[in-house]
N, C-alpha and C positions, 0 to 999 in steps of 0.2 A: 432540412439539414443540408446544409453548400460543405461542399470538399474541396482543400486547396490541393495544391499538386505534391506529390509525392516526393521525398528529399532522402537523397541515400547517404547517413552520416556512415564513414567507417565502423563497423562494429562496434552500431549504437545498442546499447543496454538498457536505460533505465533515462527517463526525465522526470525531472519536477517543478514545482513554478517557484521559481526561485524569490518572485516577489516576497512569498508567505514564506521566505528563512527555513524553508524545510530543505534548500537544496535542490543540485540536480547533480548529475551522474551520468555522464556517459566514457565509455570506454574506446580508444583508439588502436587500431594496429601497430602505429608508430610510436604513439607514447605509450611507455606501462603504467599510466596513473589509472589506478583502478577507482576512485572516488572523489567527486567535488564536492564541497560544501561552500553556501553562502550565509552570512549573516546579515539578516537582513532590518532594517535598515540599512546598516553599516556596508562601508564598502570592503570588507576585508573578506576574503575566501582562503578556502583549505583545501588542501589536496594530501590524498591519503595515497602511498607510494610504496613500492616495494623495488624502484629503480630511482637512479637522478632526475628531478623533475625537467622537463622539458622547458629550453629558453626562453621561448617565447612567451608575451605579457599574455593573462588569458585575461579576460573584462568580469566588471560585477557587475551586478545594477546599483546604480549611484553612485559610482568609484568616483572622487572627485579630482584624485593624480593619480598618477600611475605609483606602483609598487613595486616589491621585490619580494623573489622566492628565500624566502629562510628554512635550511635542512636542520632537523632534530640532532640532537648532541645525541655520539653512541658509539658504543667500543668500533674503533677504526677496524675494515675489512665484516664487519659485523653484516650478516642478510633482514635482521628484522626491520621490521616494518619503519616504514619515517611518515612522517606527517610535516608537508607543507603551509607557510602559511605566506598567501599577498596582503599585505595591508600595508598603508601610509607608513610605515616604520621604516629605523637602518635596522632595527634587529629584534629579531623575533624566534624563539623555538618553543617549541613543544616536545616532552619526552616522553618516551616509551607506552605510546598510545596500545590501546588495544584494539580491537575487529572493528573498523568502521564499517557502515555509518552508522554499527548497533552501540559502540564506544563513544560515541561525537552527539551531544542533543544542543540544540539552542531554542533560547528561550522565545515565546513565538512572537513577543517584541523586538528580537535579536540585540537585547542589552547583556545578555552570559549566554556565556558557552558550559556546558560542564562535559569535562575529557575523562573517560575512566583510562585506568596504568593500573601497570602490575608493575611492582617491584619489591625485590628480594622476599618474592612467594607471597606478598601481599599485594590485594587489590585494593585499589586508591579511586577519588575521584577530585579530579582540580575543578575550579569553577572559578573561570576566567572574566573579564570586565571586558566586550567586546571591542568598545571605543577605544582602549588605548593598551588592552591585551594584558594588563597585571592580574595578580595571582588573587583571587577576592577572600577564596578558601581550597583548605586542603585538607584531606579525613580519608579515613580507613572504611572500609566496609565491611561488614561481618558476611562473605560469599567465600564461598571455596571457589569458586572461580567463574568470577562473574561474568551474566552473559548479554547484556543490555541495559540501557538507560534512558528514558525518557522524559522529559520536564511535563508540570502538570500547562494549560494554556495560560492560566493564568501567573506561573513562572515562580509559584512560591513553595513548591513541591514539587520532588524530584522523586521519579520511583526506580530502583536499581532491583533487578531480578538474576536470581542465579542460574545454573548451570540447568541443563534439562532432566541432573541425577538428582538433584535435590531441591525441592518443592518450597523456594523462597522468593518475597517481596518484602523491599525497605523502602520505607517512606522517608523523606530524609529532607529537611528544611534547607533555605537557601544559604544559613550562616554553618551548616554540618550536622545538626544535632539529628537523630534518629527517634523521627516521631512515632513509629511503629512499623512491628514485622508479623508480617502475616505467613500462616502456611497451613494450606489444605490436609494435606495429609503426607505420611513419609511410604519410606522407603519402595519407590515406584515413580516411573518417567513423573517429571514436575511439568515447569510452564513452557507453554510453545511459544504465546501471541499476548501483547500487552497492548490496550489503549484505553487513554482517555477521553472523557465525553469533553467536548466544546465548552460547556459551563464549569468544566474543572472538579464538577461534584462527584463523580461516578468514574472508577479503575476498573475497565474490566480485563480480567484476568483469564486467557486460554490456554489449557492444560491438556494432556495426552490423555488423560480420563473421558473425554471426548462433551466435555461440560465447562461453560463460561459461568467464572464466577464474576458478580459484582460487588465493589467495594466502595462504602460513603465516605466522604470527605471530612465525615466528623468526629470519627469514631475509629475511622477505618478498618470496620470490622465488615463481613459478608452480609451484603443484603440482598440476595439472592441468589439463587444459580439455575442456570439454563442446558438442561437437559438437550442432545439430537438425537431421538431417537429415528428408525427406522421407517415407524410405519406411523403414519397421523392420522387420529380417528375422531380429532375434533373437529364437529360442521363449524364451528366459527373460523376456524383456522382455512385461509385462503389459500390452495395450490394451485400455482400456476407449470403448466406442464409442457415443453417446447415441442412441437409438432411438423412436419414438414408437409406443406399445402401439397395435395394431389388435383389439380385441375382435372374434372370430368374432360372429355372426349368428344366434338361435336358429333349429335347423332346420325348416323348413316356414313362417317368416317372413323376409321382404325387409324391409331397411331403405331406406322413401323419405325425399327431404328433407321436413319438414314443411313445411305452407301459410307463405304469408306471412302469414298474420293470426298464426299462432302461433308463427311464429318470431321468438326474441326474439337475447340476445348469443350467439353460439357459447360455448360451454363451453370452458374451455380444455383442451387436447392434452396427455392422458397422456405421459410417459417415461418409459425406466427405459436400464440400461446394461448392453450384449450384450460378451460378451468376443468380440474379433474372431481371427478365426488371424492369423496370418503367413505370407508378408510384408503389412503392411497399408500403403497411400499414402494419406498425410495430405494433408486440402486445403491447397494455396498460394493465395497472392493473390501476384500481377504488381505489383510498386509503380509510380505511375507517374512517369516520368522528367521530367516536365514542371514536377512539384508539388514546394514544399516541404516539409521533413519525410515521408519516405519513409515507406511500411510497410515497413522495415526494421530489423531486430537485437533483440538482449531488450529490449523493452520493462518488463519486471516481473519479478523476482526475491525468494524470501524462504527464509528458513530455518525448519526447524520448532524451537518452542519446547527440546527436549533435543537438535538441534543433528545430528540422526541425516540427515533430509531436507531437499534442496533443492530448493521449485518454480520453474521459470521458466514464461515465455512470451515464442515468437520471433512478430514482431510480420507478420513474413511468411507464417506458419502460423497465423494467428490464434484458429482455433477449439481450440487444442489447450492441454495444458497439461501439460508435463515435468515428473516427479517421481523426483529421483538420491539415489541411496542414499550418502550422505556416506561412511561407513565402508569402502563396498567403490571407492567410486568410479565409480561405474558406473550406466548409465540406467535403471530401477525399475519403473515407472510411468509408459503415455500416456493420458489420458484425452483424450478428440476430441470435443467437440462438435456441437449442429446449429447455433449460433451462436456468433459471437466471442466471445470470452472480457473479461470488461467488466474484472474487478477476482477478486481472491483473497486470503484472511489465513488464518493458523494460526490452529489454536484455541492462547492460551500458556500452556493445561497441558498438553495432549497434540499427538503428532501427529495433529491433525485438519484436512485443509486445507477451508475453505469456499469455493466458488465463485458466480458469478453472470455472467449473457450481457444482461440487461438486457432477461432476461423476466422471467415472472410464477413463476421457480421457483429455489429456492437447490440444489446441489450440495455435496454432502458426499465427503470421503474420508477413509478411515484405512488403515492395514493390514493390516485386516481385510474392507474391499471398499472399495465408494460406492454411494451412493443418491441418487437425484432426490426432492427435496420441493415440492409445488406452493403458492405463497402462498395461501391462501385468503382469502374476500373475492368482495364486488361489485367491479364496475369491470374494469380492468388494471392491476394494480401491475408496474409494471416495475422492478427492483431492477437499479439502476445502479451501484451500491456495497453497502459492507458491514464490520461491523466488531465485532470479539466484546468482551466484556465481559472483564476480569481472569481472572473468577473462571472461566470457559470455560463456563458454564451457560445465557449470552445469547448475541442476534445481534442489532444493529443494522441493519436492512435501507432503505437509501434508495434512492427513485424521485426525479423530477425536484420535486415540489411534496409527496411525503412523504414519512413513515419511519413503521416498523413495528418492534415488536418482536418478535425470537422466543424462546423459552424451550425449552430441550432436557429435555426429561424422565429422569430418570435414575435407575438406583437407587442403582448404583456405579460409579467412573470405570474399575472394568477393562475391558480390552480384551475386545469382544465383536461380532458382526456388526449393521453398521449398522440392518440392517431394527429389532434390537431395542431401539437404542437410539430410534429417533427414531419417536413418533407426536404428531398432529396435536390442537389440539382450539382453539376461539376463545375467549379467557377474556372478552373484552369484547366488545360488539356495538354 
């Protein structure tokens, strides 16, 4: 694994790879644009604002001339929200957007956009023509107050989910019509976390119930749901469990702590991961009942890139991270942690899932096992995020005030034991 050098963007937040139209995101001290999005192919980007966007041209990938910023039409002196757009156009607006980037999905072709709005107490969803930005469709949604939107990959299915009071999915076709609504059960917290599988067949759905349901693409009705419990008492089921190495002692020498004159920063705390037996008991957290926003239900859900695996994480078990074997149905893979679990992405060419707890080390998984990698470096890099490259060869790794690159060394992408794929070395100093 080669590491480039460390880059301090202003009160950087969030990236993503903008080739795949899913956007990136980061935030400045200077500007208050709180969200970019790109469309990708297309050269046209968005910027979601709660100020005047900043003058300056910002770049797409594949802009072929430059653009210009168009502010949303909205009662003059008015504070809500505006949404920016650059593209080849003299004019261009979008109105009365709601919460990006849960408001904003594009199709993963980036030929539509679909923008959810509220207006006059109803929620709306447009579904734009990216190329030249006209209005394709416009329809109502049946949400009390809708709380996200996601296109299916294959871009012919859109799922809109409501509020977290009320326990709704609308399946909703590309011309408007409303192919089906689903809903678990009432009156009790609804959905957390939505995604779809890669083959566009499988919605899974994560709920405060603390259980992902799965939904077919033919029917759209539940074909299955995935229990977290506590404690796992199936020997099929593999736990992986994070351990900090204790190197023995050589014999006939004590190790004391060195003097303060030579002690400088502690070295950071090897790991590595012990298979544990069964039954094993997962740490919980008690949420508390006082606060808003519980530690409650999936929090985070994804599919692996050929659609075989799904990770979650219940936001109750925080240090742990579920991995269900799509084909049989069935729970896989627990890897447990020594800390909460921050953020996790598939590599999307293989199943490799990467992990991070918002220390100074990334976690890897495949099929084939996992392994702990320590950032290397001065300092503490705390990796709060993360996020791969296309082509599956990088990592993206972000701390509060930086980001790192990593570089996966490889000779070929077969399937082979992590230790061999991944070794260390600093390309820049």
């Amino acid at each position: 694994m080669g590491w480039g050098q460390r880059v301090a963007p202003r009160r950087s937040r969030r990236i993503r790879n903008a080739e795949r139209g899913q956007g990136a995101a980061m935030t400045s001290a200077r500007s208050a644009c709180s969200v970019t999005l790109w469309a990708s192919p297309g050269p046209a980007s968005l910027v979601f604002s709660q100020t005047p966007c900043p003058s300056g041209i910002w770049g797409a990938p594949g802009a072929a001339r430059p653009g210009c910023w168009t502010e949303t039409a909205g009662p003059v002196g008015s504070r809500s929200p505006r949404l920016w757009l650059r593209a080849p156009l003299p004019e261009s607006s979008l109105q009365a957007p709601l919460l990006a980037p849960a408001g904003i999905a594009f199709t993963q072709d980036g030929r539509y956009m679909a923008l959810a709005e509220r207006r006059d107490c109803q929620d709306r969803v447009s579904v734009f023509v990216c190329s030249d930005w006209q209005l394709l469709r416009h329809f109502d949604t049946e949400t009390q107050d809708l709380a996200g939107i996601e296109w299916a990959p294959n871009g012919c299915v859109l799922a809109v989910w409501d509020t977290c009071l009320e326990y709704k999915v609308l399946l909703y076709s590309l011309d408007g019509r409303l192919l089906s609504a689903y809903c678990a059960y009432e009156w009790s917290l609804g959905i957390k976390s939505v995604a779809w599988s890669p083959s566009s067949q499988f919605l899974a759905v994560g709920s405060y119930d603390g259980k992902v349901r799965i939904l077919n693409h033919v029917t759209w009705k539940m074909l299955t749901e995935f229990g977290h419990p506590a404690t796992i008492n199936t020997p099929k089921i593999v736990v992986y469990k994070e351990a900090e190495k204790n190197p023995r002692p050589a014999l006939g020498r004590l190790a004391f702590p060195p003097p303060r004159a030579a002690a400088g920063a502690a070295p950071p705390t090897e790991t590595k991961y012990e298979i544990a037996p069964v039954p094993v008991s997962l740490q919980t957290l008690k949420p508390a009942a006082d606060r808003a926003n519980p530690k409650i239900g999936i929090g985070a859900l994804a599919f692996s890139p050929d659609s075989y695996f799904l990770a979650t994480r219940n936001d109750s078990v925080p240090n742990a991270v579920w991995i269900w074997d799509v084909q049989k149905l069935r729970l896989f893979v627990v890897l447990e942690q020594l800390s909460p679990v921050r953020s996790f992405q598939w590599d999307p060419q293989q199943p490799r899932l990467a992990i991070c707890t918002g220390g100074g080390r990334v976690y890897l998984w495949s099929p084939a096992g996992c392994v702990s990698v320590q950032v290397p470096g001065e300092g503490d890099f705390q990796v709060l995020s993360l996020c791969w490259h296309t082509s599956g060869d990088s990592l993206a790794l972000l701390s509060k005030e930086h980001f790192c690159l990593c570089f996966l060394e490889t000779k070929d992408r077969v399937a082979q034991p992590l230790d061999a794929q991944v070794t260390m070395r600093r390309t820049c100093e």
